[in-house]
C-alpha positions in Angstrom: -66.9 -158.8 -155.5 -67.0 -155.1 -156.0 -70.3 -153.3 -156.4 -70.4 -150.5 -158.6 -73.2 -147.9 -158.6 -74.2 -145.9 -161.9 -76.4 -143.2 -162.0 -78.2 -142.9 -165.0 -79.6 -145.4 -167.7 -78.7 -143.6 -171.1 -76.4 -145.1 -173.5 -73.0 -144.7 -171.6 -74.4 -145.7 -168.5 -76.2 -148.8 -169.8 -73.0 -149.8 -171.9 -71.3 -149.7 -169.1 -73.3 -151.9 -167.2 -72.8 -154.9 -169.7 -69.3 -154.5 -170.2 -69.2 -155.0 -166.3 -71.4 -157.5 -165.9 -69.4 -159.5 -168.5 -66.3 -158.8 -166.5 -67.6 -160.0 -163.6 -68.6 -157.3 -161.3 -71.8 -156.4 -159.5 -73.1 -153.6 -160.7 -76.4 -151.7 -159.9 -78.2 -148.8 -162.5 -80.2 -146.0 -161.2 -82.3 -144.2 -163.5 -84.2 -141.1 -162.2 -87.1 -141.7 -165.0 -90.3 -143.7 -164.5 -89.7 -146.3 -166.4 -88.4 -148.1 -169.7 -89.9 -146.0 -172.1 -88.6 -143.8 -174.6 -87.3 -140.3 -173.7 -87.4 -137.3 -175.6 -84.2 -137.3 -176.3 -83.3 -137.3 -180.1 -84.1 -139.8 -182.4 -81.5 -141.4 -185.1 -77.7 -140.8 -184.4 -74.6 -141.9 -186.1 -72.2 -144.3 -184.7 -68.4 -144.7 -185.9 -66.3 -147.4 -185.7 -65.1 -146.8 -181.8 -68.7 -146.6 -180.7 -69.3 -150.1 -182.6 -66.6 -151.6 -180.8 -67.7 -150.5 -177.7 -71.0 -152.2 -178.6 -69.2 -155.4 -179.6 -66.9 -155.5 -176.6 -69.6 -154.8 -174.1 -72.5 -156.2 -175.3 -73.6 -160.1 -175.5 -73.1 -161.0 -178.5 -77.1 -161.6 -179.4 -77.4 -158.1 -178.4 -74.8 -156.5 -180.3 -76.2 -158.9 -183.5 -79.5 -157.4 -183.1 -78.5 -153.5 -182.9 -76.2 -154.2 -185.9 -79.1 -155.9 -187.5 -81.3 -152.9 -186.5 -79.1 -150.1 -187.5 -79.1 -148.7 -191.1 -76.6 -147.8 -193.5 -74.6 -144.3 -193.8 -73.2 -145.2 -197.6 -73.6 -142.9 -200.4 -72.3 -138.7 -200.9 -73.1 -135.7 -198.0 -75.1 -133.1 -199.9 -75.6 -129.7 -199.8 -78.7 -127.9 -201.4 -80.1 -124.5 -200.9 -84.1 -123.8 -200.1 -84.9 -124.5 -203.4 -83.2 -127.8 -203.8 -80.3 -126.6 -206.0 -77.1 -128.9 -206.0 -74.3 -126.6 -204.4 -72.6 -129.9 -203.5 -71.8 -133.6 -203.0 -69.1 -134.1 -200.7 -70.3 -133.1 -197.3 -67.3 -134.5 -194.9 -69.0 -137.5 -192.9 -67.6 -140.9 -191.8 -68.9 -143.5 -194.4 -67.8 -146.6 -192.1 -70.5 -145.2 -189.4 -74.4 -146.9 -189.0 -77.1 -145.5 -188.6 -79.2 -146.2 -185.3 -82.4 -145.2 -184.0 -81.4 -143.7 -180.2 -84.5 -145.1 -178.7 -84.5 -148.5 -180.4 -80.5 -148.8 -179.3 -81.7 -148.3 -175.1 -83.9 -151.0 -175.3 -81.7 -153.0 -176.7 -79.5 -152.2 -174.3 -81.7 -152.3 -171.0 -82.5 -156.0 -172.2 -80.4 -159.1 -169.7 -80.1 -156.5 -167.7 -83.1 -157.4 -165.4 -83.6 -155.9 -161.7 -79.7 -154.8 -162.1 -81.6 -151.6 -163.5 -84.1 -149.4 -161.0 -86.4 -146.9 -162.1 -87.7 -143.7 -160.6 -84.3 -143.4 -158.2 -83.4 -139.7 -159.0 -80.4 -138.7 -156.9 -80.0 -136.5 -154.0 -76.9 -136.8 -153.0 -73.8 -139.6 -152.1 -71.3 -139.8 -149.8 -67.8 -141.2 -150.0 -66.0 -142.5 -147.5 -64.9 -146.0 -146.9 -67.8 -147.4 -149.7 -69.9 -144.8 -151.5 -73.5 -144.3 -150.4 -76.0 -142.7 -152.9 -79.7 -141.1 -151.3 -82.6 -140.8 -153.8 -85.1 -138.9 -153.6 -87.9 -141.3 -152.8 -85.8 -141.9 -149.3 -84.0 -145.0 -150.7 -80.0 -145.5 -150.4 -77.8 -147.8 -152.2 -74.1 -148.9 -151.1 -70.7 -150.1 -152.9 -67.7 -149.5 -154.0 -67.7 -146.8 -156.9 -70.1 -144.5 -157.9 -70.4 -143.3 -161.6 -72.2 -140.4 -162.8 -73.9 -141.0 -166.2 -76.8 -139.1 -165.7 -76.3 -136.7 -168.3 -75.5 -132.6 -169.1 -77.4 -131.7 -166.0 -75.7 -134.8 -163.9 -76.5 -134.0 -160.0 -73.5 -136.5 -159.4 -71.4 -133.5 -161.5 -73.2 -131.0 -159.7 -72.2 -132.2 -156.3 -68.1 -133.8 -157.3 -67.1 -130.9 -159.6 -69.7 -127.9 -158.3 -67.3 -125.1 -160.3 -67.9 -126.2 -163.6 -71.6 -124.5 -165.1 -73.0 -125.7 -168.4 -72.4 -122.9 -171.4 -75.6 -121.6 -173.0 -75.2 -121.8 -176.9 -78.5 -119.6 -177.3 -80.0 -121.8 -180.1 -83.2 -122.7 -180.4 -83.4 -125.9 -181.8 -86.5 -127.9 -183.1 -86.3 -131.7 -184.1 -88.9 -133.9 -186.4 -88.5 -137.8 -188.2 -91.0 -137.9 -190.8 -91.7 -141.6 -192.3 -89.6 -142.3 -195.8 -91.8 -141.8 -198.1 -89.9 -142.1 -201.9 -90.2 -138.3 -202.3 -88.5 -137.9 -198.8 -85.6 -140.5 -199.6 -84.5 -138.5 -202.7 -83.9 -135.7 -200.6 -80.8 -138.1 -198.1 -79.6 -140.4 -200.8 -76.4 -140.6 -198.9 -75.1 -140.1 -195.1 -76.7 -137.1 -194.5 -78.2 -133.7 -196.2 -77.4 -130.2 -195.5 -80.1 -127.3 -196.6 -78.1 -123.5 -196.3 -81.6 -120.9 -196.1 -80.6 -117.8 -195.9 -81.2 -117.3 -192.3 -81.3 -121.2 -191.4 -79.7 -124.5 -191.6 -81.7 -127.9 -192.3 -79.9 -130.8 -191.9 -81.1 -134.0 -192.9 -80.5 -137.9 -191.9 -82.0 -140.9 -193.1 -82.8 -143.6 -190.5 -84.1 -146.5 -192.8 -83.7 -149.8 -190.6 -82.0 -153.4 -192.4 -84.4 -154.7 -190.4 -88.0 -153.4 -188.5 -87.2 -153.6 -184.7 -89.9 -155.4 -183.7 -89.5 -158.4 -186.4 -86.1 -158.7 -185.4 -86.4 -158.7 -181.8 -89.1 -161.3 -181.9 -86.7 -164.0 -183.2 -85.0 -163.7 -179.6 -88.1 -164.2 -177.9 -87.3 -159.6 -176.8 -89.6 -157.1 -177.3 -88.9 -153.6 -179.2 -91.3 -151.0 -180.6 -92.2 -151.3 -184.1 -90.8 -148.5 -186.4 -90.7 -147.7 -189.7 -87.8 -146.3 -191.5 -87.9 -142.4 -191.4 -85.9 -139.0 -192.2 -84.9 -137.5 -189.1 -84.6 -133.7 -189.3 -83.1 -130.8 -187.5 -83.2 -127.0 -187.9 -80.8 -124.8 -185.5 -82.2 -121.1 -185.2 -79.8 -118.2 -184.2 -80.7 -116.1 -181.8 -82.3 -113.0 -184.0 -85.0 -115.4 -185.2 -85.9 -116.9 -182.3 -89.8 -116.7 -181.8 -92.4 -116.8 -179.2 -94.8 -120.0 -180.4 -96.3 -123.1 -178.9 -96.7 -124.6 -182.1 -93.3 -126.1 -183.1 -94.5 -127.2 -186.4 -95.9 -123.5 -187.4 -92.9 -122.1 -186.0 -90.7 -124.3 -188.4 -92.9 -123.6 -191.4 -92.8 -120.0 -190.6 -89.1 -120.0 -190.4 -88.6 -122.3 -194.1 -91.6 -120.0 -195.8 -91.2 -120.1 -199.1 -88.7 -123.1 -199.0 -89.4 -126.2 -201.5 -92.4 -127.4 -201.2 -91.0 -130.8 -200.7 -88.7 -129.5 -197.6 -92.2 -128.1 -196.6 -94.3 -131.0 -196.8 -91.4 -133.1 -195.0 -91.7 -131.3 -191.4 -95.7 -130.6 -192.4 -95.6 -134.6 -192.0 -93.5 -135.2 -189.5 -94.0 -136.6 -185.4 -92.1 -132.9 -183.7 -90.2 -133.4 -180.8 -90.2 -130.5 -178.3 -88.8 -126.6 -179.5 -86.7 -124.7 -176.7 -83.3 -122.9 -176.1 -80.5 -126.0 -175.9 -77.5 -125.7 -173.8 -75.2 -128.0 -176.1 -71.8 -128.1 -174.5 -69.8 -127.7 -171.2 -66.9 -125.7 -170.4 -63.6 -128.2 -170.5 -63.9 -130.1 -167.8 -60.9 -129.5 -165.3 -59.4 -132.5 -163.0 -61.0 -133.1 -159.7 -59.8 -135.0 -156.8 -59.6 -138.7 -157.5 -62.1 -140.6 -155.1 -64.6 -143.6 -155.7 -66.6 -141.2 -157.0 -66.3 -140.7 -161.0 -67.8 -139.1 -164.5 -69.2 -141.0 -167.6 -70.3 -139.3 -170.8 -72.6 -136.1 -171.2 -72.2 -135.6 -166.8 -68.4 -135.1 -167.8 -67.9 -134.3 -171.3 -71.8 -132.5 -173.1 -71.2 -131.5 -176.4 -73.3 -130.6 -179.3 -75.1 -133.6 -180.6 -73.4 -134.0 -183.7 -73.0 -137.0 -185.8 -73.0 -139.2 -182.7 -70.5 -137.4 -180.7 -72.0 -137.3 -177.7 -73.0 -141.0 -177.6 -69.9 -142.1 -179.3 -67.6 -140.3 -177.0 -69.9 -141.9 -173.9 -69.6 -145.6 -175.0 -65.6 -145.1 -175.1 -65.5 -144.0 -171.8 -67.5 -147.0 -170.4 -65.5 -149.5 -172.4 -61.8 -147.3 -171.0 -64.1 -147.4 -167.2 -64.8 -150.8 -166.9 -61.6 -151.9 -168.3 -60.1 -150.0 -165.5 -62.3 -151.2 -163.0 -61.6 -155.0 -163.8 -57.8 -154.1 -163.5 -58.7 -153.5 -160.1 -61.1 -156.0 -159.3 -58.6 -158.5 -160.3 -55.8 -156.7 -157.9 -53.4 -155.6 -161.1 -54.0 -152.2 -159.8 -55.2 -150.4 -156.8 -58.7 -149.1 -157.1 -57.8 -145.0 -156.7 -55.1 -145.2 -159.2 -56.9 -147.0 -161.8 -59.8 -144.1 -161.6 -57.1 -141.5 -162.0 -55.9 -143.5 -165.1 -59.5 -143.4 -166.2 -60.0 -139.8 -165.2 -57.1 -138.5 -167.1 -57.9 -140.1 -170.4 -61.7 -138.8 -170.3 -60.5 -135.5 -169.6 -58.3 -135.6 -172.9 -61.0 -137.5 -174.8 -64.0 -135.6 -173.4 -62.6 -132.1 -174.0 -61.3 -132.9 -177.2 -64.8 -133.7 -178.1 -66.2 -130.7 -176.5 -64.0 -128.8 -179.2 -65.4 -130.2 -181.8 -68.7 -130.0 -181.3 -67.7 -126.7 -181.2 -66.5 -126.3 -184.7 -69.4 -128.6 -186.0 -71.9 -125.8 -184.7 -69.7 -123.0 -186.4 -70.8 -125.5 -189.8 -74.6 -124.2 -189.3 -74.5 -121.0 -187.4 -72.1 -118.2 -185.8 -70.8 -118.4 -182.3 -69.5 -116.1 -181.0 -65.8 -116.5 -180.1 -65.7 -116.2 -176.7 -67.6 -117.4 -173.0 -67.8 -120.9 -175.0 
């Protein structure tokens, strides 16, 4: 049986690791943080209908029940108000079949019947490929197999070391984050799939993350633990470049930035849990081809694009449900192992870059870019 290695327990990476485990293969997840607990990284996303497969296809199914059962609907019109709350519109584009999901919620759910198949603390060095693929941490271990896969995100050191040419593309944003609980007040401000606020130097967007179900409650009926949440309005405000300020208080730099703003857009990030404020590289350059080995890409470490409406995570699942399927090929000798990596190599490249793109012109939705070195 094949062994594959995967760098990285985010999203892709874990999705990947059930839809191989279901297919039968040996697989082994290195994640460079401590341990199971939440990350910083964002906090509700929406999923479409290609992410949701993935999830069905790859998860079992009392996995995939509970993050459907978890999730949160997306129903209802996009608006767009100005800093005082006056209706300019109701028919924001959006994708009404997506769910909502709370990011951190979804990787538990996803690290569970997984077991000692995922390792903690294993930040990687550097690999190898010859015969098998040999990946050093950093803590002086090694692993051995077959494949390697980098999932480990926009900063992947499997990227680093594969594709060395390619450099991340500063979008020179900074970009603060916040979920305040859904209070009543809060929840007429996203009646719908999402919320867009045009200041007149800054753009609020809004998303509602109200769960079917709390977490916790719903975990507990399958004997798996998940952290208790309420439902809550996740926030974010993109800055442009001439704004940017020098503060270590994110919430005073937000309120500086909405002053004189509604004082119900006010009280909503005055109330909120702030994640941290800093400049955000939010995309790659297209990725180009590389030289087909046992040594692959998966998700942000190929593909990072602004973290719009899912993409990022969407685009990620895809290419572990396209990477395993390949892989089985393989494993079950329909295919030689190089050939079926350049199969999957050449459809991420056309998926990923086409997602890079339009991250792109979702960004050019809330501030300028400038045309060119993106």
């Amino acid at each position: 049986m094949s062994r594959i290695l995967v760098i990285g327990a985010g999203l892709g990476g874990l999705t990947l690791a059930h839809a191989l485990v279901r297919a039968g293969l040996d697989v082994r997840v290195f994640e460079a943080g401590a341990g199971a607990g939440e990350r910083t990284q964002g906090y509700r996303i929406a999923l479409a209908p290609p992410a949701l497969d993935a999830l069905r296809a790859g998860l079992p199914p009392r996995l995939y029940n509970l993050a459907v059962a978890t999730s949160g609907s997306l129903t209802g019109p996009g608006l767009l108000f100005d800093e005082q709350l006056t209706l300019l519109g109701d028919d924001l584009p959006g994708p009404e079949e997506s769910r909502a999901f709370d990011r951190q919620v979804l990787r538990q759910i996803l690290l569970a019947d997984l077991g000692d198949r995922v390792s903690f603390g294993k930040r990687l060095r550097s690999f190898t490929d010859d015969e098998t693929v040999t990946a050093f941490f950093a803590d002086g271990t090694r692993a051995t197999g077959d494949v390697l896969v980098g999932a480990d995100g926009g900063n992947s050191a499997v990227r680093r070391q594969l594709v060395p040419e390619v450099r991340l593309v500063d979008a020179d944003l900074c970009g603060a984050m916040g979920r305040t609980p859904l209070a009543e007040r809060f929840r007429r401000l996203v009646p719908g799939r999402g919320t867009m606020v045009k200041g007149p130097e800054v753009t609020l967007m809004l998303g509602r993350m109200r769960f079917d179900r709390e977490p916790s409650e719903a975990a507990a009926e399958l004997g798996l633990s998940l952290p208790r949440r309420e439902s809550y309005v996740r926030w974010v405000l993109l800055v442009p470049p001439t704004t940017v300020r020098r503060q270590e208080d994110a919430r005073e730099l937000v309120l500086d930035l909405i002053e004189g703003w509604h004082p119900d857009l006010r009280d909503l990030v005055r109330d909120a849990d702030l994640s941290a404020v800093g400049r955000s590289k939010v995309f790659d350059r297209p990725m180009p081809p590389w030289p087909v080995s046992r040594v692959t890409l998966l998700g942000d470490a190929a593909h990072q694009t602004l973290a719009s409406g899912g993409n990022g995570a969407m685009t990620a699942m895809q290419d572990a449900m396209r990477l395993s399927a390949r892989l089985a090929e393989a494993e079950r000798g329909h295919q030689d192992l190089l050939p079926a990596l350049a199969e999957y190599q050449r459809d991420l490249l056309d998926r990923g870059n086409a997602a890079v793109e339009a991250g792109k012109q979702a960004l050019r939705r809330f501030v300028p870019v400038a045309e060119e070195t993106r």
